[in-house]
N, C-alpha and C positions, 0 to 999 in steps of 0.2 A: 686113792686112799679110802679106805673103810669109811661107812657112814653114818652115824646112827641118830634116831627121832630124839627131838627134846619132848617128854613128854608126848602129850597128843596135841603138838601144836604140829604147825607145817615145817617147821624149821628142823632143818639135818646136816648133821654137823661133821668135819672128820672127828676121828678120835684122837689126836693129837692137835693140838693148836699152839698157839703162843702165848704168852705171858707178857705184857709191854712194860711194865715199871720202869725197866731201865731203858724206854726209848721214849727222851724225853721224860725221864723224872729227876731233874734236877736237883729237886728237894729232899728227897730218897737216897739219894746216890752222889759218890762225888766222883767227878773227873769224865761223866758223860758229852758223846760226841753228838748231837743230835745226827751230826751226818752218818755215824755210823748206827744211829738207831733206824733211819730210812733204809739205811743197806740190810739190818735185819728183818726188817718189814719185807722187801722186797725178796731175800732171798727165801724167807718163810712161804710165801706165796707162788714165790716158783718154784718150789719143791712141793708145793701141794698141801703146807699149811694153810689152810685159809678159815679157821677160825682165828680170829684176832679178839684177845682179852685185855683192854682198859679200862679206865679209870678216871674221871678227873681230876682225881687226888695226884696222880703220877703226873708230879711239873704244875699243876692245877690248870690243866685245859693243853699242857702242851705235847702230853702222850696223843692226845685225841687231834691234836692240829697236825702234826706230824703224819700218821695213819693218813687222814684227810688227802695231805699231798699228795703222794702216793694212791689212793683210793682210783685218782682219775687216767689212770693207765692200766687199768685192770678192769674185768665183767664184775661189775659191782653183784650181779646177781648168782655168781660165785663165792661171795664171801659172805661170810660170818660173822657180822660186826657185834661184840657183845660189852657194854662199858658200864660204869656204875657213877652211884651219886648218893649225896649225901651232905658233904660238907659246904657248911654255908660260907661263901666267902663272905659276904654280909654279917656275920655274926664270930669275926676271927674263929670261921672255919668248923665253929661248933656244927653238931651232929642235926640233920633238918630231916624228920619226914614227912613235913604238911603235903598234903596235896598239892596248894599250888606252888611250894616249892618244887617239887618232883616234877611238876605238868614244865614249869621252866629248866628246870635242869636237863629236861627231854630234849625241849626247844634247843638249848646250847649246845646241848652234845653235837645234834644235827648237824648245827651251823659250823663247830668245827668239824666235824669228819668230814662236812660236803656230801650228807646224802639226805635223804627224805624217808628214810626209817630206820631203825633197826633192829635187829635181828633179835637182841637179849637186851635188856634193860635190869640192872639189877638196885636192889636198894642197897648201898656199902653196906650200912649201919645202920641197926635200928636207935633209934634215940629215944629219950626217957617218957616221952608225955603223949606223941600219936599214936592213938589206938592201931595196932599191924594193921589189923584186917580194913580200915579205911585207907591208909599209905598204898595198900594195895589195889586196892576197888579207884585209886586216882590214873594206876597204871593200868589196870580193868578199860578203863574208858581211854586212856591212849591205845591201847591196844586195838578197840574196835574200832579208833579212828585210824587204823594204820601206822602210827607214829611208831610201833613196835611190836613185834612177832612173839615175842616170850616173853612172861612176867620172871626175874628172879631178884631173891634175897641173898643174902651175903650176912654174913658172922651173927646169925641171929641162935639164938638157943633153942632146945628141943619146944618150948614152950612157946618162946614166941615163934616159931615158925609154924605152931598148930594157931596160935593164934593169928596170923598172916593170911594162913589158908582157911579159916576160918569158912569161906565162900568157895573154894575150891580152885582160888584162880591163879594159885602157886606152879609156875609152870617148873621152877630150879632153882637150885640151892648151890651156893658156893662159898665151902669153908676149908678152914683147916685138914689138914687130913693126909699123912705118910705112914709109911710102914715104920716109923718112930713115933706116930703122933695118933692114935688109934681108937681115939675113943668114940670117934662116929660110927665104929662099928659095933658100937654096944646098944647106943639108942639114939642118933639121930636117923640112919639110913635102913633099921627096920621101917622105921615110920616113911618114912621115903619112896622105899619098895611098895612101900601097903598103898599109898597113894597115889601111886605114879607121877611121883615126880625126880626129875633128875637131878645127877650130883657131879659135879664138878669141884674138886679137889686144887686147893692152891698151896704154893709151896711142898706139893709132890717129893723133892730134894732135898725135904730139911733143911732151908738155906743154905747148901751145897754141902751138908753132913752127909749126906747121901752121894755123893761122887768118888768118894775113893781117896779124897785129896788130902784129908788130915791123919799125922799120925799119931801112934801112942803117944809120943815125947812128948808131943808139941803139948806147948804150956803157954796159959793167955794171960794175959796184963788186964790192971783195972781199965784200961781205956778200950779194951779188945772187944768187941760186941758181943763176942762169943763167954766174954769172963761172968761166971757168975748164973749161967744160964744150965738148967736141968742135965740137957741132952750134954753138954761139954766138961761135966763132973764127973770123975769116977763114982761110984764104980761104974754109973751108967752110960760114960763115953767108951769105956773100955770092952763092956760089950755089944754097943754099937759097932764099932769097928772090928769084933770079933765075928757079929754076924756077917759084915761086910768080906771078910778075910775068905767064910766058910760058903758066899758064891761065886767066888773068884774062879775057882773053876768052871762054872758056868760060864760065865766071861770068857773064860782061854776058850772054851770047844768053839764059839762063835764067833771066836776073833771080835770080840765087840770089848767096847769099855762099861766098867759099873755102873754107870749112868744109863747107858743103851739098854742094858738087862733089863732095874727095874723100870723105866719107861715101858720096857715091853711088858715088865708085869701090869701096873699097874694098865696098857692098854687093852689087858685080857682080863682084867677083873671086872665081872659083870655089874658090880656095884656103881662103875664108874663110867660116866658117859664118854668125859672127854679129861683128857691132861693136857697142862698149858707149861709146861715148864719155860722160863725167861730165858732170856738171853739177854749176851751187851753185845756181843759180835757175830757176824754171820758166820763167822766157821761154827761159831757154836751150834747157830736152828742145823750147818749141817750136819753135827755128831747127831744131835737129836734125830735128826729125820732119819735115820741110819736103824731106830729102833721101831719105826713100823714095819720092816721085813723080819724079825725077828720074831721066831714062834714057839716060845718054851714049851713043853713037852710038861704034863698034868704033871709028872713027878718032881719037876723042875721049879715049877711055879708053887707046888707045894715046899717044898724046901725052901724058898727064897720066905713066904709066906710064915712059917714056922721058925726059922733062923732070925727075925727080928721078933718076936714074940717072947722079950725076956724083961 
């Protein structure tokens, strides 16, 4: 699989990875099998995923125990281990970026994944009162101890992430960001490009508005997660799924499904280091994996690009 630099660190990564939330996040999710979150781990890795994206927050430590298991039947020096932190269980979970919170949250990760670095360390969340740019300078000094290979941020604003980088020691960024959700393309990932640093995009699928699976009719309840939300009100559901409708033919010529397409766009958009789209089951990493053989054609990728742009 295709590989590309974070930054100008050492670490290189495929462009396709996983997503763990729902392996082992209990708390996120309802009706999770942790057995079949081990099966998606494994089957991700033997097709050649081997970026793995966690979390503590997913299960609070039992995403990252999980991974762990599994870690030790695989060349640890083949994967990609990237997780984040942030919330303090100490403080019901509120938002932490002191240093020595972060320098321990490093500690524990370790201990559950069972290794002795890793690869991306990200901060979740900035919180209200440490200065970025020292939160970072705490991952600065893990870093040159080896404790981890890449410095990244997570859901921080165009602001606070100049002010994170303030030192220059922002190796990556991971936030929001689909072909319904767009607005990093206005002014966080200029700034990004200018700086070299990389972008990693979560929720790629629009929490599976991007699969093809909802239709016009369908109609949400106040209990629906979906009820009430932007993307799932006319008239902006409507043409979401009319963009979706108008690459379907794209989809037929590939024999691929709407998922497979944009995954491939999204793997050809230079903007974008790597996509992690989740899973619950391993048939799913293998639909997924199914979309780094696929190679839209500039006019293809233009159209898909321009058909959600409403």
């Amino acid at each position: 699989m295709e590989k590309t630099q974070i930054a100008n660190t050492s670490v290189f990564t495929p462009k396709l990875g996983l997503g763990t939330n729902k392996v082992g996040g209990h708390n996120l999710f309802n009706n999770l099998s942790d057995e079949d979150g081990i099966q998606v781990v494994k089957t991700a890795l033997n097709q050649g995923i081997t970026l793995l994206d966690t979390a503590y927050v997913y299960g609070l430590g039992q995403s990252e125990t999980l991974i762990g298991q599994v870690l030790g039947n695989y060349d640890r020096s083949k994967i990609i281990i990237a997780t984040k932190a942030a919330h303090d269980v100490k403080a019901n979970l509120a938002i932490n970026n002191a240093p020595n919170f972060l320098t321990r949250a490093v500690d524990d990760a370790l201990q559950r994944l069972q290794t002795d670095y890793l690869d991306i360390f990200y901060i979740h969340f900035p919180d209200e009162t440490t200065p970025k740019a020292e939160a970072v300078g705490a991952l600065q000094k893990l870093k040159e101890a080896g404790k981890i290979r890449a410095i990244g941020i997570s859901n921080f604003s165009l602001d606070q992430v100049k002010e994170a980088n303030a030192d220059g020691y922002v190796d990556i960024v991971e936030d929001a960001y689909s072909l319904v959700e767009r607005q990093a393309e206005i002014d966080l990932l200029p700034y990004l490009q200018a700086n070299q640093i990389s972008f990693i995009p979560y929720f790629p699928l629009a929490s599976g508005l991007l699969t093809g699976k909802y239709k016009i009719t369908q109609e949400f309840k106040k209990e629906d997660w979906q009820y009430g939300r932007p993307n799932f009100q006319n008239p902006r559901y409507a043409q979401i799924l009319a963009a979706i409708d108008n690459i379907k033919p794209i989809a037929g010529k590939y024999e691929a499904t709407i998922t497979q397409i944009l995954l491939a766009w999204y793997l050809q958009n230079p903007a974008i280091t790597a996509v992690i789209p989740g899973a619950r089951l391993a048939s799913q990493v293998l639909s997924n994996a199914k979309s780094v053989r696929l190679k839209l054609t500039r006019e293809e990728y233009q159209l898909i690009d321009q058909a959600f742009k409403c």
